[in-house]
C-alpha positions in Angstrom: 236.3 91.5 132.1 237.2 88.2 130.4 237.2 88.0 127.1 234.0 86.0 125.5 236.5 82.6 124.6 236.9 82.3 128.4 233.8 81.9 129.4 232.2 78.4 130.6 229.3 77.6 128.8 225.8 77.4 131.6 225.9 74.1 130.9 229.3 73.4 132.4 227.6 73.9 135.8 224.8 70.9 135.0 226.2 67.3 136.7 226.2 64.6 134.0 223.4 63.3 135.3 221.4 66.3 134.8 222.9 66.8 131.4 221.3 63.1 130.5 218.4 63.9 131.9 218.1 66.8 129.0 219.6 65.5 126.3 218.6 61.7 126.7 215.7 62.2 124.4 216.8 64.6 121.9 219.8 62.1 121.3 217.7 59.1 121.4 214.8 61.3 118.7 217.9 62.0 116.2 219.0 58.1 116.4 215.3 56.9 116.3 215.1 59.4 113.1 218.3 57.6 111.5 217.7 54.2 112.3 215.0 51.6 111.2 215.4 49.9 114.6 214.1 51.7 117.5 216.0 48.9 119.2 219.0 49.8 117.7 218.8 53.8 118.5 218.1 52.7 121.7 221.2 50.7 122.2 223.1 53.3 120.2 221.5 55.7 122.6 223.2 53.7 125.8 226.3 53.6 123.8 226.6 57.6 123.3 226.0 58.4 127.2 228.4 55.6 128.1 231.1 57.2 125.9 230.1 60.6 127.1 230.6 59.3 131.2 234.2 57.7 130.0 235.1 61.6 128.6 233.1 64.1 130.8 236.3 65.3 132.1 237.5 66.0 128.2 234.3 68.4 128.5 235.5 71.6 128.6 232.3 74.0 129.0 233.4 76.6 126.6 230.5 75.7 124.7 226.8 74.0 124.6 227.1 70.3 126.1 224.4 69.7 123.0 227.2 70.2 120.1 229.4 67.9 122.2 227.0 65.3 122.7 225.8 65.2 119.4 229.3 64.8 117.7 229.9 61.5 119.8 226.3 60.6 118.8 227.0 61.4 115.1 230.3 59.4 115.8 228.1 56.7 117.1 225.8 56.5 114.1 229.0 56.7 111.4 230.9 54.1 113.2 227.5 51.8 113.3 226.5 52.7 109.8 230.3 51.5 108.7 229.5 48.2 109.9 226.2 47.6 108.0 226.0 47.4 103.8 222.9 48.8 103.7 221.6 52.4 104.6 219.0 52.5 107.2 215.5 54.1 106.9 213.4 56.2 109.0 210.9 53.8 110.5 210.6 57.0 113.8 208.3 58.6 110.8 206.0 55.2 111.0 205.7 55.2 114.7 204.6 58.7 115.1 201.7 58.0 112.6 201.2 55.5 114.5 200.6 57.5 117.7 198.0 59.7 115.9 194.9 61.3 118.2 193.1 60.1 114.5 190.8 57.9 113.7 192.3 54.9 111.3 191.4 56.1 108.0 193.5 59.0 109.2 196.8 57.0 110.5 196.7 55.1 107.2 196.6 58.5 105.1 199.7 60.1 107.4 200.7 56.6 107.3 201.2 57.1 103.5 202.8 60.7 103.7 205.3 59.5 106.1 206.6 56.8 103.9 207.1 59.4 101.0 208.3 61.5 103.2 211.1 58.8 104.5 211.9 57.9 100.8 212.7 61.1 100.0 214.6 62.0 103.3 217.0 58.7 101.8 217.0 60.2 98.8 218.8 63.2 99.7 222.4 63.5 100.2 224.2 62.5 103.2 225.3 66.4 103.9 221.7 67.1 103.8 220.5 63.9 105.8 222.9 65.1 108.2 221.5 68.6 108.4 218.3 67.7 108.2 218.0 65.2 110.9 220.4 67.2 113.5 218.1 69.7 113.1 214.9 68.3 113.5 215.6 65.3 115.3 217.7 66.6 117.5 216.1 69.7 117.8 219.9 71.9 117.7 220.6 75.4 116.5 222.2 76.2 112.9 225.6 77.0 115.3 225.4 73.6 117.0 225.0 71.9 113.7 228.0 73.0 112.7 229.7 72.3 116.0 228.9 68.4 115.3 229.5 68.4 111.8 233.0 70.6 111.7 231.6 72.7 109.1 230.6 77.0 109.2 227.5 78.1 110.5 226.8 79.5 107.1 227.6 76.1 105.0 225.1 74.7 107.8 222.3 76.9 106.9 222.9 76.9 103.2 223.0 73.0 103.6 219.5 73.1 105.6 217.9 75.4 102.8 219.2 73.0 99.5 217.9 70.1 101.6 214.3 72.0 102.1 214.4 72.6 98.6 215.2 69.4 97.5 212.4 68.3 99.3 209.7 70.4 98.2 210.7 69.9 94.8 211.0 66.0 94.9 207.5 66.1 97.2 205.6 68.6 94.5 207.0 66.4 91.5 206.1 63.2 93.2 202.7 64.8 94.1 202.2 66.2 90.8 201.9 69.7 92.1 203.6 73.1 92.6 206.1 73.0 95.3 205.2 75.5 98.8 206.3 78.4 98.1 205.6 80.1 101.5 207.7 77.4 102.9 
């Protein structure tokens, strides 16, 4: 039996092109999350799959294809962020009000939750951004999280609950209320 390290990871069998196929969108959700230009996450979303096809053959399969997509694409947003002065927004949360079954008067109230919500994801800090957005934007386990980020599974998790936290704290104070608790 070989031991567990040894292994090739199920997706190691996928072709790139059937890799893109299932992480296209998750990638392109997590950049769309970052970004206040859909425009740019789209274009950042070319350039991650274009680095990816350069260094398939530097993918080994001895683990998920997701953690090694999403560290070029974290690498992707950190280079592009490098280049700007200013810290992008979340204008993803805008759109999906946006695309509300609801009537107006609806879209305009989740229209209004979304941009508290926004300001407090940029009020967090970056650790938890990170966390936060890998996680929900891209839509990757506590393990894979700390794959891209080059941090312990455990940091990752206790990073995810401060940022939750945070967030229900800064969202009950704002609000005026008690925070969730069963959250």
């Amino acid at each position: 039996m070989t031991p567990a390290t040894n292994q090739r990871h199920p997706d190691a069998e996928l072709s790139f092109a059937e890799l893109y196929d299932l992480y296209f969108a998750p990638v392109n959700r997590y950049l769309r999350y970052r970004l206040d230009s859909v425009w740019d996450a789209d274009d950042l979303t070319t350039t991650v799959f274009m680095k990816a096809l350069e260094n398939f053959h530097k993918y080994r399969g001895d683990g998920p294809f997701a953690a090694w997509i999403f560290r070029i694409t974290h690498n992707v947003y950190v280079d592009y962020m490098r280049g700007r002065r200013e810290y992008a927004g979340n204008d993803v949360l805008l759109e999906l009000a946006a695309t509300s079954d609801g009537g107006p008067e609806e879209q305009i109230l989740q229209g209004e939750e979304l941009r508290k919500l926004r300001q407090l994801l940029r009020d967090l800090a970056p650790d938890y951004r990170d966390v936060v957005a890998l996680r929900y934007a891209g839509d990757l386990k506590f393990a894979q999280i700390a794959q891209v980020l080059g941090k312990t599974e455990s940091a990752v998790r206790m990073l995810h609950h401060r940022a939750l936290k945070q967030l229900r704290s800064k969202y009950a104070a704002r609000e005026g209320g008690m925070p969730d608790a069963g959250k």
